[in-house]
TIMARDREN-41130 format. One record per residue: x, y, z of N, C-alpha, C in turn. Coordinates in steps of 0.2 Angstrom, whole numbers, always signed. Layout:
FIMI   n.X   n.Y   n.Z  ca.X  ca.Y  ca.Z   c.X   c.Y   c.Z
FIMI     X     Y     Z     X     Y     Z     X     Y     Z
...
% end
This chain:
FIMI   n.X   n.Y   n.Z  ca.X  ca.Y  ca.Z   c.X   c.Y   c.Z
FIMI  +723  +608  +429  +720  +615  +428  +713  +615  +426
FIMI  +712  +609  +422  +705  +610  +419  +702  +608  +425
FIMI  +703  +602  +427  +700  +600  +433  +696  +606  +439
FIMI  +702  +607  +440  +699  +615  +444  +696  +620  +441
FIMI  +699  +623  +436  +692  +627  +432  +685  +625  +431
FIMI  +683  +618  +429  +676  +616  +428  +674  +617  +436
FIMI  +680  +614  +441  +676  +613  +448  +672  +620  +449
FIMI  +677  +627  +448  +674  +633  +451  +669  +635  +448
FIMI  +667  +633  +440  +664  +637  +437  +655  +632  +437
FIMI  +657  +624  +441  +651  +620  +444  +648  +626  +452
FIMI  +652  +626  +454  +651  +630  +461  +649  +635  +460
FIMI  +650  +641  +456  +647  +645  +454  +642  +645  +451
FIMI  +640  +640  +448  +633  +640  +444  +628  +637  +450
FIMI  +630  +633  +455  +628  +630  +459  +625  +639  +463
FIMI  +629  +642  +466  +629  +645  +470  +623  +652  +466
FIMI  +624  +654  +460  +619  +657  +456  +612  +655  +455
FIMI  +611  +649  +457  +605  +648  +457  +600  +644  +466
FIMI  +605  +649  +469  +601  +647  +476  +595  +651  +480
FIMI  +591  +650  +484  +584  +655  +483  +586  +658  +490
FIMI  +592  +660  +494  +592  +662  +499  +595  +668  +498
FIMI  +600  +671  +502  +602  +678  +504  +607  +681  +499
FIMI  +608  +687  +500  +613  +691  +494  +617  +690  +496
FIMI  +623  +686  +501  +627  +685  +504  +631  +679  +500
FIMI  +627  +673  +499  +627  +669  +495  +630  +668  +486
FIMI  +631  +672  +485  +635  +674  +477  +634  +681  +477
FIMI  +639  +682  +473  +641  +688  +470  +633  +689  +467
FIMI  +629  +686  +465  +623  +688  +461  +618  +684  +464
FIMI  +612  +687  +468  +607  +681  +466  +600  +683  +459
FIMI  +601  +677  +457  +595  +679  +452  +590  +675  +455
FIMI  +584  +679  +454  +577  +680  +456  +573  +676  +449
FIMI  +568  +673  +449  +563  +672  +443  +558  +673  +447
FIMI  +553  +677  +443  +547  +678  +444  +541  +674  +438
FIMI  +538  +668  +440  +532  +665  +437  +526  +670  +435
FIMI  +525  +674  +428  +521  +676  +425  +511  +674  +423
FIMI  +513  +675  +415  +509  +670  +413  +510  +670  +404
FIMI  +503  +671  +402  +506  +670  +394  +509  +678  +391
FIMI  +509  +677  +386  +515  +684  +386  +509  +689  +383
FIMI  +504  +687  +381  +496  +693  +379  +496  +696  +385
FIMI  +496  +693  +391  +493  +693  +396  +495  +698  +400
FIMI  +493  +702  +407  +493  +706  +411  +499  +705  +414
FIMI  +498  +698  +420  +504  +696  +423  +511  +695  +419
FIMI  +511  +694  +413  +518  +694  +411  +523  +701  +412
FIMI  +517  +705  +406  +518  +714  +410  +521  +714  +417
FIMI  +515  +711  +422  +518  +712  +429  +525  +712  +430
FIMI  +528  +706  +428  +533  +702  +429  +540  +704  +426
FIMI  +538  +706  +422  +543  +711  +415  +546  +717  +419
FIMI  +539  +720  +421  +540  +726  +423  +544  +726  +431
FIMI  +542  +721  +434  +546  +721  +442  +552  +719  +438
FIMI  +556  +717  +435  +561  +715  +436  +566  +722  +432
FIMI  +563  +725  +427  +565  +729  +424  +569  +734  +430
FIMI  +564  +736  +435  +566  +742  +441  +570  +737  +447
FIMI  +569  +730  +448  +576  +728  +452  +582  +728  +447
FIMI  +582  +726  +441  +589  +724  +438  +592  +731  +436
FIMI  +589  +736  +436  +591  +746  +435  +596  +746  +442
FIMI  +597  +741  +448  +601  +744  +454  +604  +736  +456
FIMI  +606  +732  +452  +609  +726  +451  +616  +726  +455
FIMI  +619  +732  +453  +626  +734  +454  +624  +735  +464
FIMI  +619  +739  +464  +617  +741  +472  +619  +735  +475
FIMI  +611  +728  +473  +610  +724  +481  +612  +716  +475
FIMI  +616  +718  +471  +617  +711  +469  +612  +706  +466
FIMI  +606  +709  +464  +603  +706  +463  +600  +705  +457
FIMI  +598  +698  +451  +596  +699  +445  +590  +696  +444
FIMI  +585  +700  +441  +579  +695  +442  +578  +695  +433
FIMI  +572  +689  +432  +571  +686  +424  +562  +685  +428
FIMI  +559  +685  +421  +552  +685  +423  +548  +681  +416
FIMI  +549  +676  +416  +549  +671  +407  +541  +672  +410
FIMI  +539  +667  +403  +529  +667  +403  +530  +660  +406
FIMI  +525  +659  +408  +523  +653  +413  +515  +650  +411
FIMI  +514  +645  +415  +507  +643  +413  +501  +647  +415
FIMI  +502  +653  +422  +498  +659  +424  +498  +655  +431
FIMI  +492  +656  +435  +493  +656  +443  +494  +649  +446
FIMI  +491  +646  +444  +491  +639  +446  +496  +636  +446
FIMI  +498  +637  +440  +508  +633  +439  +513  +639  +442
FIMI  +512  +646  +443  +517  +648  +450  +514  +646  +456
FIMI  +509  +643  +459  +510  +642  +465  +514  +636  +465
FIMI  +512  +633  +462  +518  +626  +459  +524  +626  +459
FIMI  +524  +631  +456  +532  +634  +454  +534  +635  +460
FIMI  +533  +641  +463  +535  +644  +471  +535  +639  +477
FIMI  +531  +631  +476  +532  +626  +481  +537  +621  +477
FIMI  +539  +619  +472  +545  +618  +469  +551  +620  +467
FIMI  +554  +628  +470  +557  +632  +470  +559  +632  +462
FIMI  +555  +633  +457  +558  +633  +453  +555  +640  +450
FIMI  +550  +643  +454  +550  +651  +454  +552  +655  +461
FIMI  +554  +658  +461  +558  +663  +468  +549  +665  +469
FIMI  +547  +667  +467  +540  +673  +468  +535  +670  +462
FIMI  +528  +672  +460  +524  +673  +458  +519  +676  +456
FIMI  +516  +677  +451  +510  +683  +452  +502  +677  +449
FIMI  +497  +680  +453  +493  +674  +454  +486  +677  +457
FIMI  +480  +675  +455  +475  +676  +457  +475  +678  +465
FIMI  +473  +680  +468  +470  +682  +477  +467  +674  +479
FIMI  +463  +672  +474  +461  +665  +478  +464  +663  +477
FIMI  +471  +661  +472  +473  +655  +471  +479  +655  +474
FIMI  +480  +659  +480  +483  +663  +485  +484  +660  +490
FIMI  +475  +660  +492  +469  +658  +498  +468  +650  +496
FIMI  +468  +647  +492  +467  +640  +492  +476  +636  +490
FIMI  +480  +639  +490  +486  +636  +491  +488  +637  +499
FIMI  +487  +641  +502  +488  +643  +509  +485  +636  +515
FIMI  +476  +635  +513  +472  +632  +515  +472  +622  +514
FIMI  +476  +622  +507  +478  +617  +502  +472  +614  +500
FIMI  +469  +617  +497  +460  +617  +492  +462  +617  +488
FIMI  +455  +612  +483  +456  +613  +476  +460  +618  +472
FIMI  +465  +619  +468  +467  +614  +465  +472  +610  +466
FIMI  +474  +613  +474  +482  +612  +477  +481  +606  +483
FIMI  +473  +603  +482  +473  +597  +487  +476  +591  +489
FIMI  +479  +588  +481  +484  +585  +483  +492  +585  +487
FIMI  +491  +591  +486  +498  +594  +488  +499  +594  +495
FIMI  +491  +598  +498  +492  +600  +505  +494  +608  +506
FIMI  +490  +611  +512  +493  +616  +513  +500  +621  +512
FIMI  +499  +624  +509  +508  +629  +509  +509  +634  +514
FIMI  +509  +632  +520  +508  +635  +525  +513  +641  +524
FIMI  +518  +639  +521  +524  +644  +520  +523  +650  +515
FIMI  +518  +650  +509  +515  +654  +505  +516  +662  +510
FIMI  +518  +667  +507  +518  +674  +509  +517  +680  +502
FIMI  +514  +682  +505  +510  +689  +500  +517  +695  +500
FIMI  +518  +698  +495  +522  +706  +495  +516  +712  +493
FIMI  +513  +712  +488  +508  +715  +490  +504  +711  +481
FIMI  +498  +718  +480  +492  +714  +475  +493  +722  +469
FIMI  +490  +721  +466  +492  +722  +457  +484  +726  +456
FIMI  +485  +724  +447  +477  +726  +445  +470  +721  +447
FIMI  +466  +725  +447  +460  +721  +447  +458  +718  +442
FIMI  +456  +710  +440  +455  +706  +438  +447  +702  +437
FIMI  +447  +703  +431  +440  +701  +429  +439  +693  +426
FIMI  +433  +691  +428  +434  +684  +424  +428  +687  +417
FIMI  +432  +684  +411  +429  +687  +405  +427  +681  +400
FIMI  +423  +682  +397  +419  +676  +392  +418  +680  +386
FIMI  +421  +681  +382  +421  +683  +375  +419  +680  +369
FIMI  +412  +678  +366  +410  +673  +360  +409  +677  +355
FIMI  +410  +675  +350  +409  +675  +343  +402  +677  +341
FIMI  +400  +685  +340  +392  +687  +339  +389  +682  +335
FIMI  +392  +678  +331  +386  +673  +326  +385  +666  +330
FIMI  +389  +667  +336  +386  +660  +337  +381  +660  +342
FIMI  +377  +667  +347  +373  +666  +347  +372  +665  +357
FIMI  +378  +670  +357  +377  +666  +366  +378  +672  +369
FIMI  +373  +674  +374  +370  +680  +376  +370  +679  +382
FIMI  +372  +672  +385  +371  +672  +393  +375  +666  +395
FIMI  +377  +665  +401  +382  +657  +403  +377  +652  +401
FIMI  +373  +648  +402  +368  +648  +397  +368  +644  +393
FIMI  +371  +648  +387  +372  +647  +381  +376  +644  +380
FIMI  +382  +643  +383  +387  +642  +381  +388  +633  +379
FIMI  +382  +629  +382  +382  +623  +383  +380  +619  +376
FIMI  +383  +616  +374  +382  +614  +367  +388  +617  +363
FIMI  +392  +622  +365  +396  +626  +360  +404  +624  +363
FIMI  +408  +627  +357  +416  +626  +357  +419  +632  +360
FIMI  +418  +629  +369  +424  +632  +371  +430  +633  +374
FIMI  +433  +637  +374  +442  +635  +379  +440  +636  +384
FIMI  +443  +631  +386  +441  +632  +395  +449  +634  +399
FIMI  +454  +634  +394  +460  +637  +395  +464  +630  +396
FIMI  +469  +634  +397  +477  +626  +397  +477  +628  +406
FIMI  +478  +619  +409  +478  +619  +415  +484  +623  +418
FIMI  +483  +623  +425  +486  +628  +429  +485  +635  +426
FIMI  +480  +636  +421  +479  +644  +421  +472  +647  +427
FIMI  +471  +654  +428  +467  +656  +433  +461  +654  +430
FIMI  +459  +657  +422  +453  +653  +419  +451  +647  +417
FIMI  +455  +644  +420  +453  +634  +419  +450  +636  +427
FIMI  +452  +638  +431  +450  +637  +438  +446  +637  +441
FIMI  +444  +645  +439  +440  +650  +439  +431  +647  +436
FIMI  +434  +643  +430  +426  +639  +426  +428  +633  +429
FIMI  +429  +632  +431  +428  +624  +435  +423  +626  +440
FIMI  +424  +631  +446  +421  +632  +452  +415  +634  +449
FIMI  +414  +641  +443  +410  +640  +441  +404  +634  +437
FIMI  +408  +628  +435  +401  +621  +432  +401  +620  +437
FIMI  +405  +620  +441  +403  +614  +449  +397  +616  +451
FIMI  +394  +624  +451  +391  +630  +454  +384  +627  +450
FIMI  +386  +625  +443  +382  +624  +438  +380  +619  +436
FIMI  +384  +612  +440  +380  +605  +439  +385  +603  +433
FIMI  +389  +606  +430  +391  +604  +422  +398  +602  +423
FIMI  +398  +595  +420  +405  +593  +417  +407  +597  +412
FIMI  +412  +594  +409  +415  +597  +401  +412  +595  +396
FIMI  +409  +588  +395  +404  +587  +393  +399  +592  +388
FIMI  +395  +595  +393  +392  +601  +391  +395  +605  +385
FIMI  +400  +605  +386  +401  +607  +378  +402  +603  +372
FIMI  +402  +605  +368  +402  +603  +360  +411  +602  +359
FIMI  +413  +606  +362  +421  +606  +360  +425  +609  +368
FIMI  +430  +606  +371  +431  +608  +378  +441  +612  +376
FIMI  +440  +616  +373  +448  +618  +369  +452  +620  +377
FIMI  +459  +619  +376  +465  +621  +382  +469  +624  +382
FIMI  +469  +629  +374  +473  +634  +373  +473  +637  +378
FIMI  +479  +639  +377  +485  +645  +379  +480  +650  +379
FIMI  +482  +657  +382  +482  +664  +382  +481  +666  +373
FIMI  +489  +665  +372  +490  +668  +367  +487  +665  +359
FIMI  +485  +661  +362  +482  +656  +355  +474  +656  +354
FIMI  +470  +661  +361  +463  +660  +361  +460  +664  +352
FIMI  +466  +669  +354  +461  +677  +348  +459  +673  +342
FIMI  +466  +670  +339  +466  +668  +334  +460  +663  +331
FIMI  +460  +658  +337  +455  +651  +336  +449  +655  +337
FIMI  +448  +660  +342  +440  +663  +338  +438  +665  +332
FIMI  +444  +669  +330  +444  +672  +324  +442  +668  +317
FIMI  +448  +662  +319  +448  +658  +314  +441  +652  +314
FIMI  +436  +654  +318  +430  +651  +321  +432  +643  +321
FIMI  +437  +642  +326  +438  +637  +330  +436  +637  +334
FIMI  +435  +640  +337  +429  +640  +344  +424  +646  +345
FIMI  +419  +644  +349  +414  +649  +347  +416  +656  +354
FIMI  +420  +653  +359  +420  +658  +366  +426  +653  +368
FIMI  +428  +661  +370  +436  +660  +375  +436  +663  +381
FIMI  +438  +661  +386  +437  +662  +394  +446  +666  +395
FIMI  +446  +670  +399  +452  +675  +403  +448  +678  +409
FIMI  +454  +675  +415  +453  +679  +421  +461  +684  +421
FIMI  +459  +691  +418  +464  +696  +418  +461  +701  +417
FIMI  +465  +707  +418  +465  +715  +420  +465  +718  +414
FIMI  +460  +720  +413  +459  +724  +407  +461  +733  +408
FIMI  +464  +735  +401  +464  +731  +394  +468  +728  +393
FIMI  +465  +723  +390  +469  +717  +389  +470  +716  +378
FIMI  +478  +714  +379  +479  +714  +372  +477  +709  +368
FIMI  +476  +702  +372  +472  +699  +368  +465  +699  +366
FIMI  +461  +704  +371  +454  +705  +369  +454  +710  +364
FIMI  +458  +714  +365  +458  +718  +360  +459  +717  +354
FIMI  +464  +711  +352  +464  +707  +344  +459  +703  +343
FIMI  +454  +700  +348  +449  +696  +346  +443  +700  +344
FIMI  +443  +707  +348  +438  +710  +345  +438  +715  +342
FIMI  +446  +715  +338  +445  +720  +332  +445  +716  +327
FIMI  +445  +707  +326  +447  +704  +321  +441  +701  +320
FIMI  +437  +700  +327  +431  +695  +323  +425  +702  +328
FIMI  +419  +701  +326  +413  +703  +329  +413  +699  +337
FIMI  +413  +701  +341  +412  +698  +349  +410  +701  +351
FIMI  +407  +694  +356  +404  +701  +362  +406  +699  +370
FIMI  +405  +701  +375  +406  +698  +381  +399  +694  +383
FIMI  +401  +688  +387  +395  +687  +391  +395  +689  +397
FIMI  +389  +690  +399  +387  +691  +407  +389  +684  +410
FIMI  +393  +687  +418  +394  +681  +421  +390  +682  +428
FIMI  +385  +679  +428  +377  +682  +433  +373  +676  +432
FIMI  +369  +677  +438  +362  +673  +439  +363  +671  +448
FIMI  +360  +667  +447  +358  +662  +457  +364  +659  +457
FIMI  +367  +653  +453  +374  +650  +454  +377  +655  +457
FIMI  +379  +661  +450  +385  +664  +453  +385  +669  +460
FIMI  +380  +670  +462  +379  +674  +467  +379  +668  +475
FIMI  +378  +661  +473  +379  +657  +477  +386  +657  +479
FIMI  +392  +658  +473  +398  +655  +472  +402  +663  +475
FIMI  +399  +668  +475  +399  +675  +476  +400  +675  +485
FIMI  +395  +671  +488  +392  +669  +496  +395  +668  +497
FIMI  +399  +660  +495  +401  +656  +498  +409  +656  +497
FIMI  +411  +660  +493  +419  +663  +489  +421  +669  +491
FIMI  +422  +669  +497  +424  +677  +499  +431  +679  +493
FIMI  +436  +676  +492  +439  +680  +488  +437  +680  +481
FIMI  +431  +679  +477  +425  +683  +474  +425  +688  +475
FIMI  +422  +696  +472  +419  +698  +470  +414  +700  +467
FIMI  +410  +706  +465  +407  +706  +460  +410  +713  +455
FIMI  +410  +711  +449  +415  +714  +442  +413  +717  +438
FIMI  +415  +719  +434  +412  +723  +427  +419  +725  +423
FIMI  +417  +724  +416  +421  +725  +413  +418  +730  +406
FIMI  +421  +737  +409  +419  +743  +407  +417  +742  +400
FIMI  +413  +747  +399  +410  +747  +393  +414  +753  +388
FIMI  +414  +752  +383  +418  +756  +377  +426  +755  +377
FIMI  +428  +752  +380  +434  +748  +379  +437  +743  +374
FIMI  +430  +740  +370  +432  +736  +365  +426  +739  +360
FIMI  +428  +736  +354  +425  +738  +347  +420  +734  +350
FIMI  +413  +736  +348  +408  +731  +347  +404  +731  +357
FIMI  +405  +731  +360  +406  +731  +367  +403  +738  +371
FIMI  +398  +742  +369  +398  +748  +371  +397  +750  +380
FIMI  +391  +743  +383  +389  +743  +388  +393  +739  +392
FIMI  +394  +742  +400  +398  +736  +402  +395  +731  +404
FIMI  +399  +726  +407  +398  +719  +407  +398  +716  +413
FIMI  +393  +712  +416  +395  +711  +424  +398  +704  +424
FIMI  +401  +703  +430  +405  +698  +431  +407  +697  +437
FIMI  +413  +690  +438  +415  +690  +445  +426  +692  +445
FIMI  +425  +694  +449  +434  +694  +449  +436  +695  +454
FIMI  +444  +699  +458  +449  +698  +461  +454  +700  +461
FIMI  +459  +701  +463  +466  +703  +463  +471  +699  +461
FIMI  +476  +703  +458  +482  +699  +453  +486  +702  +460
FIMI  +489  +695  +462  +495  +697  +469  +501  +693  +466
FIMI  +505  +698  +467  +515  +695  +470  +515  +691  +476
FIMI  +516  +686  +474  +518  +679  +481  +523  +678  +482
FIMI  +527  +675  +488  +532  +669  +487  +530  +665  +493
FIMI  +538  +663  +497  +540  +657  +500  +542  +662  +505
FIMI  +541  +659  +513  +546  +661  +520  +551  +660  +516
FIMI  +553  +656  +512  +561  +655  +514  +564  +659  +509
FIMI  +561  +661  +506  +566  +667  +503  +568  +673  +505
FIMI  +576  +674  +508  +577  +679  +510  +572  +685  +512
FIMI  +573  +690  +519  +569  +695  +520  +571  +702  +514
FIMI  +579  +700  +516  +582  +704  +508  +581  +706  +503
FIMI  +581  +699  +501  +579  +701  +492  +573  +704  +492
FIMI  +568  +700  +497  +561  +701  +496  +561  +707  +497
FIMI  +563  +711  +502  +564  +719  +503  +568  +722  +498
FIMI  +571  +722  +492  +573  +724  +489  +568  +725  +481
FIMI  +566  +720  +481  +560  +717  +475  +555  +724  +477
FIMI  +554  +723  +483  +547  +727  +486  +550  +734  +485
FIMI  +554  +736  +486  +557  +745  +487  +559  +744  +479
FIMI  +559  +740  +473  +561  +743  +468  +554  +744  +464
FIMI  +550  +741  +467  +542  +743  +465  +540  +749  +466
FIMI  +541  +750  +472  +537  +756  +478  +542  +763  +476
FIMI  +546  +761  +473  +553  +769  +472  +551  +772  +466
FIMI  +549  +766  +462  +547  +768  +457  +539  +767  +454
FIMI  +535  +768  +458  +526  +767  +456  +526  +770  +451
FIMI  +527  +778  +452  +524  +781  +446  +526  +778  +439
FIMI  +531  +776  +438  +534  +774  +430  +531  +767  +432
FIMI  +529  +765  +436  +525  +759  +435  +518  +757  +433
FIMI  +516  +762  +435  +509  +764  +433  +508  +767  +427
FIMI  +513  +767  +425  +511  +770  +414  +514  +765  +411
FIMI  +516  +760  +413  +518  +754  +409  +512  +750  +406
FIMI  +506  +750  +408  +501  +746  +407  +494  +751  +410
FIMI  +490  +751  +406  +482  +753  +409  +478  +750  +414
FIMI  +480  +745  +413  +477  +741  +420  +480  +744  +428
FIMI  +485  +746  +425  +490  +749  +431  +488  +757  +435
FIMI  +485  +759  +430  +483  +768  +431  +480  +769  +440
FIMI  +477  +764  +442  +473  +767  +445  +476  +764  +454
FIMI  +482  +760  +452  +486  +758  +459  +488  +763  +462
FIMI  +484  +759  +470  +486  +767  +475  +491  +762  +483
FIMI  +498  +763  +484  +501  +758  +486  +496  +757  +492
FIMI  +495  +761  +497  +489  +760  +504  +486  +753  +502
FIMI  +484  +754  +497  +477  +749  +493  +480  +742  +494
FIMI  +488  +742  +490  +492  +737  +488  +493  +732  +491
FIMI  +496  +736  +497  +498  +730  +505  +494  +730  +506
FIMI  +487  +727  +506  +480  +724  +512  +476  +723  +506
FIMI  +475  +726  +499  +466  +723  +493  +471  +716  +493
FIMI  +466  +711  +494  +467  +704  +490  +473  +702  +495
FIMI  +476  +701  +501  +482  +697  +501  +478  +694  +507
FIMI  +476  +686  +506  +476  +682  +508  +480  +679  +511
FIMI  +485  +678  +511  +492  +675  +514  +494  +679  +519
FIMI  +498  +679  +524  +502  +685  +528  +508  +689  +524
FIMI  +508  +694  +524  +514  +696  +521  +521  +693  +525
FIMI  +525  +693  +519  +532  +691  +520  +535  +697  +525
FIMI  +543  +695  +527  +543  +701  +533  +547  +706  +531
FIMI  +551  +701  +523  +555  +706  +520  +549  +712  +517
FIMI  +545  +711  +516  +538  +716  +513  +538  +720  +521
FIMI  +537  +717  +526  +535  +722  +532  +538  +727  +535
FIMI  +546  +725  +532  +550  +729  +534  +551  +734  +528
FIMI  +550  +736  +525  +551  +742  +522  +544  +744  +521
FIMI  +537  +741  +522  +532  +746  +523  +531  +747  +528
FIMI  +536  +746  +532  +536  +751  +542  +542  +757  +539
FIMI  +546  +753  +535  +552  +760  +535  +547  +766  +529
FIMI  +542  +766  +527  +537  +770  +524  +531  +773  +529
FIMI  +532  +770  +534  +527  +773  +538  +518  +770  +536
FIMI  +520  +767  +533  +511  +762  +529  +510  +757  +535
FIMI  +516  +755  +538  +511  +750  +543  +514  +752  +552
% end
């Protein structure tokens, strides 16, 4: 009897964690690959899962949306199946799809598929007013986080030194903190500037810049404008002004789109079911976070989706009349 108990309750577990159709267990659960928990996309992530798991009883379906290392480890994730979906920069979208940097060893993900795109995303450089760095520039000689791999702003300043001739070298100190860990190490003048590619407002900038003096740097000149050319999924950004203590004017820079990814082989189902628990409920979605205020769905399916959309997406934004 035990024998057969442990067997059904292996098959079960087995059967609970499979990435295809709602046919397949009484439940499937869905993960969705984040990022750090200060950050945007975890919001994202929380929040889709919150409006699938409200109709659980419906399509059977249970999604979880843990913090992850940010875009670069969900595409990883997504080609390892150990995330159903992802939320991920638009390039890093376009260079998974292509299998470029950072994803060249891998090889193209031809199977990569878009559901649609999110807030817009800034890349942000935040230093320390006493240390003294007013332009990218400056930053050479100083202590900074260039973030923990697989996040968007490790990525993001890589293309940027490439742009600019510069190893890590160049800095005095090359830190790989976390999201969550930057505020503090500034504060605690561990480092002189912290780098984030995220949607403002953002809660970590908010506590680096109520706890220490900072300021943004501009992310501008001839590099960037080369890297602007030559990186369609670039563009040019600003990060509004009077948003942060200390910070009155806004700030130019480069950015993109936060997109929902997955796999062809994920169900049309689920993934149509994910996408109508989004789209049923925008409104209450759009006041979960400020970043989110100004999402217009038309916008969602086509700014930033580099991939083709999945068909489970196609098919419920034909049954909306959007395509």
């Amino acid at each position: 009897m035990y024998k057969k108990t442990l067997a059904v309750a292996f098959s079960a577990a087995l059967a609970s964690t499979a990435l295809t159709g709602v046919a397949q267990a009484e439940d499937n659960y869905v993960t969705i690959g984040t990022g750090g928990q200060t950050g945007v996309y975890y919001v994202v992530g929380q929040s889709i899962c919150r409006f699938v798991n409200r109709d659980t009883k419906t399509h059977n379906i249970k999604c979880n949306a843990p913090a992850s290392g940010g875009g670069v480890a969900n595409v990883n994730g997504i080609r390892s199946g150990e995330f159903n979906f992802g939320v991920m920069q638009s390039d890093h979208q376009y260079k998974a799809m292509e299998g470029l940097a950072p994803f060249a060893a891998e090889g193209k993900m031809e199977d990569i598929r878009a559901l649609f795109s999110v807030q817009g995303e800034v890349f942000t450089v935040l230093a320390r007013r006493d240390a003294n760095i007013a332009k990218l520039d400056d930053l050479k000689g100083k202590r900074v986080n260039i973030g923990n791999p697989g996040s968007g702003q490790r990525d993001t300043l890589e293309e940027i030194m490439e742009k600019k001739g510069w190893e890590k070298s160049v800095f005095s100190l090359a830190a790989e903190l976390k999201p969550a860990e930057q505020a503090s190490a500034l504060n605690d003048n561990n480092i002189d500037a912290m780098t984030y590619f995220v949607g403002h407002p953002n809660g970590s900038i908010q506590e680096a810049t109520t706890t220490v003096d900072a300021v943004f740097v501009p992310i501008e000149g001839p590099e960037i404008d080369a890297l602007l050319a030559e990186k369609s999924y670039y563009t040019k950004a600003q990060i509004p002004g009077g948003m942060y203590k200390g910070n009155d004017k806004p700030t130019a820079s480069i950015g993109g789109k936060a997109v929902l990814s997955t796999s062809a082989k994920i169900s049309p189902d689920v993934v149509y079911q994910v996408v109508k628990s989004v789209f049923d409920n925008l409104d209450r979605f759009k006041k979960i976070h400020p970043a989110f205020n100004d999402l217009d769905e038309k916008e969602m399916i086509k700014a930033g989706l580099s991939a083709p959309l999945h068909e489970g997406a196609i098919r419920y934004y034909k049954e909306r009349g959007w395509m």
